[in-house]
Every structure is written in structure tokens, then in C-alpha cells.
LUMMAR-868178 format. One record per atom (N, C-alpha, C, CB): residue in three letters; z, x, y. Coordinates in steps of 0.1 Angstrom, whole numbers, plus 5000, padded with zeros to 4 digits. Atoms other than C-alpha are relative to their C-alpha. Glycine has a CB too. Layout:
<nodes>
alaZXY/...
</nodes>
This chain:
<nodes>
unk500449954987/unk747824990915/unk500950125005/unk500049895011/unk499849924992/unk750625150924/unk500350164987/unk501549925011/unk499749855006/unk750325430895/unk498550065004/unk500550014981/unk501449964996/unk746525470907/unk500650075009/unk498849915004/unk499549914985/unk748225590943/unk500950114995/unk501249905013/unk499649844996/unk750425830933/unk499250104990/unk501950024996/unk501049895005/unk747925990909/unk499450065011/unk498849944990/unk500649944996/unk745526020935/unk501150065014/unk498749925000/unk499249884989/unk748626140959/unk500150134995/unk501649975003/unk499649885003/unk749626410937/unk498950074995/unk501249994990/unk501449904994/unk745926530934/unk500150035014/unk498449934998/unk500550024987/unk745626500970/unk501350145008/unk500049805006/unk498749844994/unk748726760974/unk500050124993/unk501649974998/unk500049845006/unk748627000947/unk498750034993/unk501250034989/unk500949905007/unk744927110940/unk499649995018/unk498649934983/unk500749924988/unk743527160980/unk500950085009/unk499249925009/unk498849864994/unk746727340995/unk499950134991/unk501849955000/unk499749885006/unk747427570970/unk498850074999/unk500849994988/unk501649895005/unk743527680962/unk500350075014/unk497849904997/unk499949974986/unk743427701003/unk501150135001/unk500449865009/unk499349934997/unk746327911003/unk500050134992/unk501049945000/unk500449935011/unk745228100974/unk498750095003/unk499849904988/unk500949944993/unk742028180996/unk500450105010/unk499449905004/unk499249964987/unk743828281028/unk501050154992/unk501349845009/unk499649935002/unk745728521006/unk499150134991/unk500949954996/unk501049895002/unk742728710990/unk499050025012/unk499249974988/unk500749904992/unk741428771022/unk501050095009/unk499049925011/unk498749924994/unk744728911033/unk500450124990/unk501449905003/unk499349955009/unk745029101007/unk499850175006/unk499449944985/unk499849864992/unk744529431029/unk501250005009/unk498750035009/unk499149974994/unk747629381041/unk501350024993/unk499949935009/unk499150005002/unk749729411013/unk500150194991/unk500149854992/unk499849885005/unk751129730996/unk499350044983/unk501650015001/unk500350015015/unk749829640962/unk499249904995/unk501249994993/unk500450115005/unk747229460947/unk500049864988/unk499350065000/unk499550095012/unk748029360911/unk500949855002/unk501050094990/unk499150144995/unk750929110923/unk499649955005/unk500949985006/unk501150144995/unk749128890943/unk499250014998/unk499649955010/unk501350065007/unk746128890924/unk501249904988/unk498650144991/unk499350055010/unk748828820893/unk500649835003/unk501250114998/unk499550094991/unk750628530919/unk498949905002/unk500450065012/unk501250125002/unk747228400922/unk499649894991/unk499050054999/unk500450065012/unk746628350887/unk501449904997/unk499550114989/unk498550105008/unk750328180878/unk499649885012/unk502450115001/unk500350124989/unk749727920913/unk499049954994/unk499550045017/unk501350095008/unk746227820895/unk500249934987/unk498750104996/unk499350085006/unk748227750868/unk500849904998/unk500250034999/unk499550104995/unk750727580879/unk499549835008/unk500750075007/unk500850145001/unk748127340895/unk499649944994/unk499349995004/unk500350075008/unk746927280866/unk501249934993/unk499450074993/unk499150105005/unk750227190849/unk500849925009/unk501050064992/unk499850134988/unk751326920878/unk498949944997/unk500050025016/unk500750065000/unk747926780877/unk499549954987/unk499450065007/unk500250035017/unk747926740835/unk500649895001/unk500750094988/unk499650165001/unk748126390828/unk500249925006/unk500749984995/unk499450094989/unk748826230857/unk500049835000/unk499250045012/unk500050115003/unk748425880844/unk501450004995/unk499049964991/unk498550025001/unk752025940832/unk501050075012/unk500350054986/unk499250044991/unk754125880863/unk501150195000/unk500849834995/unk499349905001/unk756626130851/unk500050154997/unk500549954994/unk500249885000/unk756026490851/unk500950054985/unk500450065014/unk499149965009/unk757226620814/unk500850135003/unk499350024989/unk498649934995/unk760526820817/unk499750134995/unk501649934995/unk500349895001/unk758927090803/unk499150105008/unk499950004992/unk501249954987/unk755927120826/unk500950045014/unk498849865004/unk499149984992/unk758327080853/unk500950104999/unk500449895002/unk499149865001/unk760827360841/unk499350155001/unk500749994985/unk500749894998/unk757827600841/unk499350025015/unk498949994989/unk500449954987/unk756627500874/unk501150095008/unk499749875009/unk499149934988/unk760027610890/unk500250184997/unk501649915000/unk500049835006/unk760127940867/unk498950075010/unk499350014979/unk501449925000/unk756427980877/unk500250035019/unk498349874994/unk500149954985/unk756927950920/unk501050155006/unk500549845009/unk499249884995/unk760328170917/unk498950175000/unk501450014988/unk500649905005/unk758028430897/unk498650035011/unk499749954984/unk500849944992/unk755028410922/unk500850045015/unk498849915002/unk499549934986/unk757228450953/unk500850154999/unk501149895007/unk499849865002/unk758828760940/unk499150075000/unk500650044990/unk501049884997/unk755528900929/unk499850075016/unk498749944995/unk500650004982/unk754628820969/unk500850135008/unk500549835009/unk499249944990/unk757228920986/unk500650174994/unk501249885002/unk499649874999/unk757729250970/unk499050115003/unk500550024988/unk501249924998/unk754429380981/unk500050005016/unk498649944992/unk500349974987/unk754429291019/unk500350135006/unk500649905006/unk500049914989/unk754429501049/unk501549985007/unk498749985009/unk498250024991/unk757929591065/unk499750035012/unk501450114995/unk500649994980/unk758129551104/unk499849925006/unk498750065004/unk500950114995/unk755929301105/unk500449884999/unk498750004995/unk500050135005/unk755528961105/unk498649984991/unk500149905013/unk501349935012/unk752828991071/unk499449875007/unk500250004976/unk500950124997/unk751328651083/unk499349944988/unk498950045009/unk500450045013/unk749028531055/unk499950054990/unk499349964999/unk500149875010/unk749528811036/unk501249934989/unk500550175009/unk499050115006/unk752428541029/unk500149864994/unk500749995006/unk500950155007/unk750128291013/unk500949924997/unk498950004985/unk499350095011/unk752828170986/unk500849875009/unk501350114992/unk499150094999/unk754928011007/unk499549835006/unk500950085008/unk500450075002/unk752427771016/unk499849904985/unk499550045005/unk500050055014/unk751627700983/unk500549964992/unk499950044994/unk499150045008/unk754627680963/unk500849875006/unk500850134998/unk499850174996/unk755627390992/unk499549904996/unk499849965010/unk501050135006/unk752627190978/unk500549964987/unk498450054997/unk499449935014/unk753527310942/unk501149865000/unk500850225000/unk499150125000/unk756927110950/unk499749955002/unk500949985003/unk500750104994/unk755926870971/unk499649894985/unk498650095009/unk500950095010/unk753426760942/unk501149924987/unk498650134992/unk499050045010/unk756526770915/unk500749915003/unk500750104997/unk499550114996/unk758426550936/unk499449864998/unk500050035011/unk501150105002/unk755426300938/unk500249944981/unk498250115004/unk499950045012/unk755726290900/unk500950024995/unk499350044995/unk499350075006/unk758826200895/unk500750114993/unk499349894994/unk498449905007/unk761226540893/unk500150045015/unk499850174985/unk499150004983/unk762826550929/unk500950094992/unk500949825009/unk499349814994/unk765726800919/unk499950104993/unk501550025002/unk500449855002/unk764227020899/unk498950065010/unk499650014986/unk501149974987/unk761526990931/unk501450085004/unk499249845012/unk499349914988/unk764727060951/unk500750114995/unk501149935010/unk499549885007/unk766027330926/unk499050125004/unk500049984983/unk501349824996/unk762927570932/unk499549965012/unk498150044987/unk499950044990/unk762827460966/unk500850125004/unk500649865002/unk499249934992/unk766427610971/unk499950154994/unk501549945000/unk500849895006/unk765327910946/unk499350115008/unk499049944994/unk501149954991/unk762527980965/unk500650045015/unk498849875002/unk499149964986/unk764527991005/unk501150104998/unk500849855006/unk499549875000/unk766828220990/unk499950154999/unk500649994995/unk500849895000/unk764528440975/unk499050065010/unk499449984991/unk501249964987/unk762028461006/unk500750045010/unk498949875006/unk499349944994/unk764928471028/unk500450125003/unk500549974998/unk499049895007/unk766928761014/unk498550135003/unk500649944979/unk501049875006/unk763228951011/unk498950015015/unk498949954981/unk500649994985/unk762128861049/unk501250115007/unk500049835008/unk498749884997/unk765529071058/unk499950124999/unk501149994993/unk499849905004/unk765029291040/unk498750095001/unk500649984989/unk501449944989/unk761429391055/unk500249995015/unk498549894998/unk499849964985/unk762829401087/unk499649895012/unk499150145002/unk500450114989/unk761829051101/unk501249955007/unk499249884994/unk498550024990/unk764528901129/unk500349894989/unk499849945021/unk499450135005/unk766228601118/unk499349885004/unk501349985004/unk501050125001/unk763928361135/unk498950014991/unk499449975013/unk501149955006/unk760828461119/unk500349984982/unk499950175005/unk500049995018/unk762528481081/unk500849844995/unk501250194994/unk499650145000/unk764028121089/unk498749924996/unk500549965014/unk501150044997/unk760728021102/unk498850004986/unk499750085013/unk500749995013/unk759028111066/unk500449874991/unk500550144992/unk499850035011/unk761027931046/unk500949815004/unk501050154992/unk499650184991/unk762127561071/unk498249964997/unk500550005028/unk501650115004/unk758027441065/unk500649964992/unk498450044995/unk500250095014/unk758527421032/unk500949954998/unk499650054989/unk498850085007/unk762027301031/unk499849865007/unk501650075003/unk499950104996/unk761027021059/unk499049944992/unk500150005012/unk500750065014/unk758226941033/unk500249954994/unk499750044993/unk499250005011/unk760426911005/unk500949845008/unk501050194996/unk499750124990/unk762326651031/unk499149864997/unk499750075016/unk501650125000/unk759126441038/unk500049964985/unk498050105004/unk500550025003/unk758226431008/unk501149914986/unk499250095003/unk499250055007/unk761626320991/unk500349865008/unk501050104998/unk499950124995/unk761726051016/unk499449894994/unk499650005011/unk501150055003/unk758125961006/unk500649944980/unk498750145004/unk499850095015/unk759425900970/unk501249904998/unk500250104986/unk499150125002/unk762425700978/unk499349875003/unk501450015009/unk501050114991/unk760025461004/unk499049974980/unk498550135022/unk500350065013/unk758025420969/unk500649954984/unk499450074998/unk499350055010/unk760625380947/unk500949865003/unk500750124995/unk499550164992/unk761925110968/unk498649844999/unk500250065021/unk501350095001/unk758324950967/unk499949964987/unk498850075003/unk500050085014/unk758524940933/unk501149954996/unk499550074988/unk498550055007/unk761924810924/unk499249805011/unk502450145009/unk500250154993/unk760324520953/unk499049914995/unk499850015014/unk500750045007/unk757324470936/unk500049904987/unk499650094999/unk499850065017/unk758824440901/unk500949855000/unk501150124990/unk499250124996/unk761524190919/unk499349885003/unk500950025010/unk500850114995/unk758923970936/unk499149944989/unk499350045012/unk500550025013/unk756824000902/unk500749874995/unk500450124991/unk499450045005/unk759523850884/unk500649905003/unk500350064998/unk500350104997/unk760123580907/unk499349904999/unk499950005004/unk501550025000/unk756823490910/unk499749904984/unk499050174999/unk500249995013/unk757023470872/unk501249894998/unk500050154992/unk499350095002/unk760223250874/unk499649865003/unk501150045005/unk500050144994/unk759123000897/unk498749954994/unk500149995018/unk501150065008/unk755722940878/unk500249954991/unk499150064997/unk499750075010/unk757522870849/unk501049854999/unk500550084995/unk499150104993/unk759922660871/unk499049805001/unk500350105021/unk500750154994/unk757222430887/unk498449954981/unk498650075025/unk500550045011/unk755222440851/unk500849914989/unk499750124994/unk499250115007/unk758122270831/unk500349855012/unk501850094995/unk500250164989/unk758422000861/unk498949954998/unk500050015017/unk501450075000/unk754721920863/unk499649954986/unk498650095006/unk500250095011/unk754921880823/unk500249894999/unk500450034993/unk498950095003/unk757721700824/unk499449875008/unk501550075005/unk500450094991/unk756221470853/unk498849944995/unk499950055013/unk500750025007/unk753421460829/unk500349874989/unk499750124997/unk499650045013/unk755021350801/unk500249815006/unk501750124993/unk499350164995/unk756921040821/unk499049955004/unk501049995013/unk501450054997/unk754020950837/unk498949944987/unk499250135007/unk500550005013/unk752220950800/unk500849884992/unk500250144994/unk498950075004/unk755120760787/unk499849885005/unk501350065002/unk499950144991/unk755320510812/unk498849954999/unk500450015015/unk501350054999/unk751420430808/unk499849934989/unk499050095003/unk500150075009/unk752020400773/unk501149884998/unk499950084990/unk498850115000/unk755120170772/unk499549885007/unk501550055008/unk500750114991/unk753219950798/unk499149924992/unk499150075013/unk500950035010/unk750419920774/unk500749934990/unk499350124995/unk499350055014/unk752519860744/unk500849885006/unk501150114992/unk499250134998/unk754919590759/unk499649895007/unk501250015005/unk500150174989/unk753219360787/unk498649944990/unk499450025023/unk500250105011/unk751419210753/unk501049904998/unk499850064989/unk498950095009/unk754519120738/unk500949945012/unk501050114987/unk499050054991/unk756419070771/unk498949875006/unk500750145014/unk501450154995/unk753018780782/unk500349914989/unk497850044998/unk500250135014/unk753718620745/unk500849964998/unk499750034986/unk498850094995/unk757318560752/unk500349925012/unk500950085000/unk499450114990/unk757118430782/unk499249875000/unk500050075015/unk501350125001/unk753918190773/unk500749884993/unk498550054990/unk498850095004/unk756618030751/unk500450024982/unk499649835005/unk499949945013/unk757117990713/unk499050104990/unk500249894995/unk500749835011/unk756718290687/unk500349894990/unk501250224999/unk500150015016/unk755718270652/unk501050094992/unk498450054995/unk498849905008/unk757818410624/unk499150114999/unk500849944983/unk500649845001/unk754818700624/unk500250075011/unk498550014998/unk499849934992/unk755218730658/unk501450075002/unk499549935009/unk498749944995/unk759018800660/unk499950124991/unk501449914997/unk500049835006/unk758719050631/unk499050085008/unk499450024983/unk501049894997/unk756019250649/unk500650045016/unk498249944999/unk499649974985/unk757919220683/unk501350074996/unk500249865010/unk499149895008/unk761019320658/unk499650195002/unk499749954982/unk500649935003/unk758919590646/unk499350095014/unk499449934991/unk500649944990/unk757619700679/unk501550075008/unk499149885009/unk498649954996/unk761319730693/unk500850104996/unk500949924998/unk499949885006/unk762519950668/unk498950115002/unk500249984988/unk500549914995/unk759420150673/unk500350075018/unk498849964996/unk499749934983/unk760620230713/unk501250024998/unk499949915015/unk499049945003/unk763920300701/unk500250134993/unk500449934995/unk500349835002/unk762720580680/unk499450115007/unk499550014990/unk500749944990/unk760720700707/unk501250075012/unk498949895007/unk498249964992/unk763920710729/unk500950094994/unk501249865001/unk498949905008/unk766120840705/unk499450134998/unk500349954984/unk500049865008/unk764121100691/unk499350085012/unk499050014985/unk500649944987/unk762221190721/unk498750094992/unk501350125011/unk501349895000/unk759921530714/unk499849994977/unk500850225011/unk500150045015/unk760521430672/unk499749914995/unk500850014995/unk501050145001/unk759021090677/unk498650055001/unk500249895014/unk501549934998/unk755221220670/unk499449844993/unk499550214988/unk500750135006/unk752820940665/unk500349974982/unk498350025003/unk500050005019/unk752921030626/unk501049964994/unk500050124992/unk498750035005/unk756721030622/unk500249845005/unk501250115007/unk499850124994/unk756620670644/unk499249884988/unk499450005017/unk500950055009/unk753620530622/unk500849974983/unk498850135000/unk499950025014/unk755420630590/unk501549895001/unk500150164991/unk498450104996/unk759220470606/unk498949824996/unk501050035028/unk500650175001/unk756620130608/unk499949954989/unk498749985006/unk500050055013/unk755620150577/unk500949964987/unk499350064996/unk498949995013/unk758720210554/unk500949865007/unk501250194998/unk499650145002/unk759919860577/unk499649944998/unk500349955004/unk500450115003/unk757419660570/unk500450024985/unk498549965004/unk499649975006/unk757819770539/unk501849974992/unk499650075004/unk498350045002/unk762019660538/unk500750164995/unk500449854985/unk499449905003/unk762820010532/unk500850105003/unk499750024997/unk498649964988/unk764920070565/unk501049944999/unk499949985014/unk498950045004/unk768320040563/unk500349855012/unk501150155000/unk499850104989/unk769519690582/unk500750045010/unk500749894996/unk499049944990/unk771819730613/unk500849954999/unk500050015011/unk498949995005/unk775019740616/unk500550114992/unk500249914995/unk499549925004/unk777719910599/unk500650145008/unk499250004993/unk498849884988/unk780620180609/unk499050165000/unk502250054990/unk500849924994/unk779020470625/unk500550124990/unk500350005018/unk499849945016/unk778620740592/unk499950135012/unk498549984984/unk500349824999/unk777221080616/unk499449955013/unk498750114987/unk500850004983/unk776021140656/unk499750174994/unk501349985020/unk500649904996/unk773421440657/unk499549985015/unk498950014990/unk500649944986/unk772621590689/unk499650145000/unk501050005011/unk500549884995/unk770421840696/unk499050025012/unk499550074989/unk500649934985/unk769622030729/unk499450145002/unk501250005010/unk500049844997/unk768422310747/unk499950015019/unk498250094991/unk499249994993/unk770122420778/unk498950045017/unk501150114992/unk501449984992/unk766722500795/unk499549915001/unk499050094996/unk501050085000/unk765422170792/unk501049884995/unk498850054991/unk498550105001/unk768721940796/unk499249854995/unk501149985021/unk500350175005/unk766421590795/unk499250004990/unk499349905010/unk500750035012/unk764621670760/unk501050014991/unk498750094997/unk499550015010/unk767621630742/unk500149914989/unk500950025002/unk500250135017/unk767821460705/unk501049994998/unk499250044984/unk499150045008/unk769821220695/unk500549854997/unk500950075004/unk500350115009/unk770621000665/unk501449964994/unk498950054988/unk499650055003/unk772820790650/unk500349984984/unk499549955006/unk500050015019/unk773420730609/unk501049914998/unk500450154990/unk499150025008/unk775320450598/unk500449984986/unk500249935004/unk499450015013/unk777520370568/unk499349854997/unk501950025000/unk500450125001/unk776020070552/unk500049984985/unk498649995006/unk499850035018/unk776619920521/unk498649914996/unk501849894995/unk501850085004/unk772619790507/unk500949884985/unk498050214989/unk499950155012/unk773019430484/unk499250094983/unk498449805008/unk500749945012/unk772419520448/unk499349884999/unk500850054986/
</nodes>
């Protein structure tokens, strides 16, 4: 969304000012000393709209396009200004300086602020220097060249106010994205216990009804054996207890092919992860000497 807006900002600034101003100066154009240059000025501004407005799906204005805009506004305001009328105040005979505010303006928008304010200050010295020097007062040759610098203002504001939006966006994003993963490992996890506890319920108030009803068989103690150790490896191993690995622990004891208990403690494995403190594993190995 927010690279849709400044696309359609930086259309919305540099293709209907500058044409407009580009109009207003060919009907003024009886007021300048020379035609070629601002027709010539015309054609480099139509340009330059076009390279601002190239590609605009990429945010950033390439540093070359952008090095030609500022070449390109110095170069039409010289043409301009070396043709006016001295005396006067030329009026729109002084299209450019509209224009070349948009021109920046638009570069700004896309993400080259000081080479915006480089042909900005470029531009106020050159129009300055060449209002003087046609004989305009000092308000008047001020007054040319404060629009487009309070422009240049605005419009650098306008990209901090969005560059702030997005640094807030991306932060709240990424929140957003923390705490979903936050309340997704809890609700597993609350899952899991819940799951756990339904099966443990299941599995033992058999065998906890058949002890308390009173005497066990020697099948029943092995299978209540045998059931015991199976919730011990469930405990122990936690997320490495899978039905299959539990199934096959059952079988290799009925079987006699688990080691007895007892014996001095051979190895402790533990393994964790630091994200997920209550799924840690961990086992036991003793030393055991087996009867030949």
C-alpha cells in the first residue's frame, strides 16, 4: 500500500505541473528575446518528466536518473533565464521555475532528497543571480525563487512524515508477527497438556480401578510394570516419545531386552532449546553389569 501512494504521489506531482507550466510558457513565448531556448527547455522538462516517472514501482529513483534530473533543471533554467526581458517582471515568460519545483519536488517523493536539495540550491542561485541581473528589485528576484524553495521544504517534510510511517508500520508489523507466534506456541503448548492429560487419564484410571479393587495377577503386575515404564519414557523423552518409539520401548520389554534398573549412573543427556524452556529432553544411561 504504502509503495502504491507514493507512486501515485510522484505521478500526481511531476507529469500535471510541469506539462501546465510548459503550456503557460508557449503562450508566453512572445515575451521572450529568443525562441530556440525555451522551445529547447521545453523539450529537456518533457524529459525529465519522463525520467522521474520511469519505473516508479521502484521506490528509489536510480542515481543516475536522478543525476540527470539535476543536470537537466540547471540546463533548462539557464536556457530560460537567458532569454527574458530586462526591466520587467517576465511573468510566465518564467514558466521554468514552476516546473523545475515539481521536477524536485517529485525527486524528493522518490527517495533522493539532497540531490532534490542540490538542484534546488543550483537552481536559486542561478535564477537569482539572472533576476539581478535583468534589472528586477530584490523582492521580485527573491520572490521567484522562495515558491520553489518553500516547496522543496513541504515536500521534504512530506518524506520524513512517510518515512516515519514506514519505520512504524514495519515495527508494528513485526510485533504483530512476534506476538502471534507468542500466543501460537502457548495455545500449542496448552494443547499438548490438555492432550496429555486426557491421555494419561485414559491410560491409568484402568490400572489405578484394578489396584485399588484389590489383588493383581502376576500378568497384571507386569503389564502395570510395563505400563509404568511406558509414562516414564513419555516424561523423559517428551517430544522423542512418538507413539512408535514408545510401542517399540514395550516391545523389546516384554521381550527382556531392557536393561534391569539400577546401577551407577553411566551418562545424563540433556537437550534443550532456549525458545521453548518446557520441551526439554532428558535421559539417563546406567552402568549395568547383564548376568551371563
Amino acid at each position: 500500500m504504502d509503495k502504491v501512494i507514493s507512486k501515485w504521489l510522484v505521478l500526481a506531482v511531476a507529469i500535471p505541473m510541469p506539462v501546465v507550466h510548459v503550456i503557460l510558457g508557449v503562450a508566453n513565448l512572445h515575451k521572450v528575446t529568443s525562441l530556440w531556448q525555451p522551445l529547447a527547455a521545453m523539450v529537456v522538462t518533457l524529459a525529465l518528466v519522463v525520467a522521474i516517472c520511469w519505473r516508479t514501482r521502484e521506490h528509489k529513483l536510480p542515481l543516475g536518473s536522478a543525476l540527470a534530473v539535476v543536470t537537466g533543471v540547471v540546463l533548462v533554467d539557464v536556457l530560460v533565464t537567458g532569454v527574458l526581458p530586462t526591466g520587467v517582471h517576465p511573468g510566465y515568460a518564467s514558466w521554468q521555475n514552476g516546473a523545475i519545483q515539481m521536477l524536485l519536488v517529485a525527486m524528493a517523493f522518490r527517495n533522493r532528497v539532497l540531490l532534490a536539495w542540490l538542484g534546488m540550491v543550483a537552481f536559486a542561485v542561478l535564477d537569482f543571480s539572472a533576476s539581478m541581473a535583468h534589472g528586477l528589485s530584490l523582492v521580485d528576484a527573491l520572490a521567484l525563487v522562495l515558491t520553489p524553495v518553500m516547496w522543496m521544504v513541504i515536500a521534504t517534510a512530506m518524506h520524513v512524515m512517510l518515512g516515519r510511517s514506514r519505520s512504524n508500520i514495519a515495527a508494528y508489523t513485526e510485533q504483530s508477527r512476534e506476538s502471534a507466534t507468542r500466543l501460537g506456541r502457548e495455545h500449542a503448548h496448552r494443547l499438548y497438556r490438555d492432550t496429555w492429560m486426557l491421555e494419561l487419564e485414559q491410560t491409568t484410571r484402568p490400572a489405578l480401578e484394578a489396584i485399588a479393587a484389590g489383588e493383581l495377577s502376576t500378568g497384571q503386575r507386569q503389564e502395570l510394570a510395563l505400563l509404568e515404564a511406558e509414562l516414564r519414557d513419555q516424561v523423559r523423552g517428551r517430544l522423542l516419545a512418538t507413539p512408535e518409539v514408545v510401542q517399540a520401548a514395550r516391545a523389546a520389554r516384554v521381550r527382556a531386552r531392557a536393561l534391569p534398573a539400577g546401577g551407577e549412573l553411566a551418562v545424563t543427556i540433556l537437550a534443550f532449546d532456549e525458545l521453548i524452556p518446557d520441551n526439554e529432553v532428558y535421559a539417563e544411561i546406567n552402568e549395568v553389569e547383564l548376568a551371563r
